[in-house]
N, C-alpha and C positions, 0 to 999 in steps of 0.2 A: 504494500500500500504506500501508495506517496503522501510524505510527512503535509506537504501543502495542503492534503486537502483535513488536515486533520485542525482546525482554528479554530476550536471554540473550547475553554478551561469546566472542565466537570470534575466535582468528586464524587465518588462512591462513601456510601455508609454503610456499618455493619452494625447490627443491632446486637450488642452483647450487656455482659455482667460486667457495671463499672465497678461495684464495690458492696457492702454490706450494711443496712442502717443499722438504730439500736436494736434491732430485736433479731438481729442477727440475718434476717433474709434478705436476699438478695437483689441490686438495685440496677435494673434493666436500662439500658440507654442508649442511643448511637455513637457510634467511634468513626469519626473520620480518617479518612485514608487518605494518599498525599495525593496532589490535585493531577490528573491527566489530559490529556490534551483530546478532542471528540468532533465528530461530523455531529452536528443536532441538527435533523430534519422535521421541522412539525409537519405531519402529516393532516391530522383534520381536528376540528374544536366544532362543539353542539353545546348547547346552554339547555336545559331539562329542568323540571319540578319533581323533587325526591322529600318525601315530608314536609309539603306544603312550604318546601322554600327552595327559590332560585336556584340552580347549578350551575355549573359552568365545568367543561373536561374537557382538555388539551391533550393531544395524543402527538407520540414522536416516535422518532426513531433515531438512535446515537451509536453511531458505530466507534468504536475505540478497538486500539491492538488486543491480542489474545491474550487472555489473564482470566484467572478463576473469579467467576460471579456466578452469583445465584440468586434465584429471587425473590430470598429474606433479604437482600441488599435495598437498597433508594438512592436514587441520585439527586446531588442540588446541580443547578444550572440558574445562572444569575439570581440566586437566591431562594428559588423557587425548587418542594422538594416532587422527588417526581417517584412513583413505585415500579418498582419492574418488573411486567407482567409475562416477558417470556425471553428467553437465552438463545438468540438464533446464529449457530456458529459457520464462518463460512466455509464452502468446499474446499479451497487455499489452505485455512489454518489462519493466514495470517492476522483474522481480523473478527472480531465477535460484533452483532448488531442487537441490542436492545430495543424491546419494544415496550414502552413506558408510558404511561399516562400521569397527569394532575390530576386532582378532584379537590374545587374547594367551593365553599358556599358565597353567593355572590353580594355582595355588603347593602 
């Protein structure tokens, strides 16, 4: 894959065990990973009514080089976190494409 077309900064999150409270059980949270470099293609956006309120859902596609993901991971992209709802690896090898969506309620 050529580094050109790779221009837009993503990280990945892993949702692990950051630590323990008082009571000893264990305290869930995302850990970011160091930032990588991504094709972000949005694909398509629809706005919907889910529990009598406003939606809004952003769908994309980000391809980044081959590395272990899976889709307990999320990505941010300018801020914004995105869930990864499927791990499409290509024929090459050289390059993994996530199929990702947002979902947030509309203000």
């Amino acid at each position: 894959m050529r580094a050109g077309q790779l221009k837009h900064r993503i990280t990945l999150l892993t949702y692990t065990t950051t630590g323990r409270d008082s009571m000893g059980q264990p305290i869930k949270g995302w850990s970011e990973n160091p930032p990588i470099w991504a094709n972000v293609r949005f694909i398509s956006g629809r706005e919907f009514v889910r529990a009598d309120k406003e939606t809004a859902e952003a769908t994309a596609s980000i391809r980044i080089r081959s590395r272990a993901v899976t889709t307990d991971m999320c990505v941010r992209y300018k801020g914004v976190l995105y869930d990864i709802r499927a791990v499409l690896p290509a024929a090459s090898g050289d390059f993994i494409d996530l199929a990702v969506a947002e979902v947030k309620a509309a203000p």
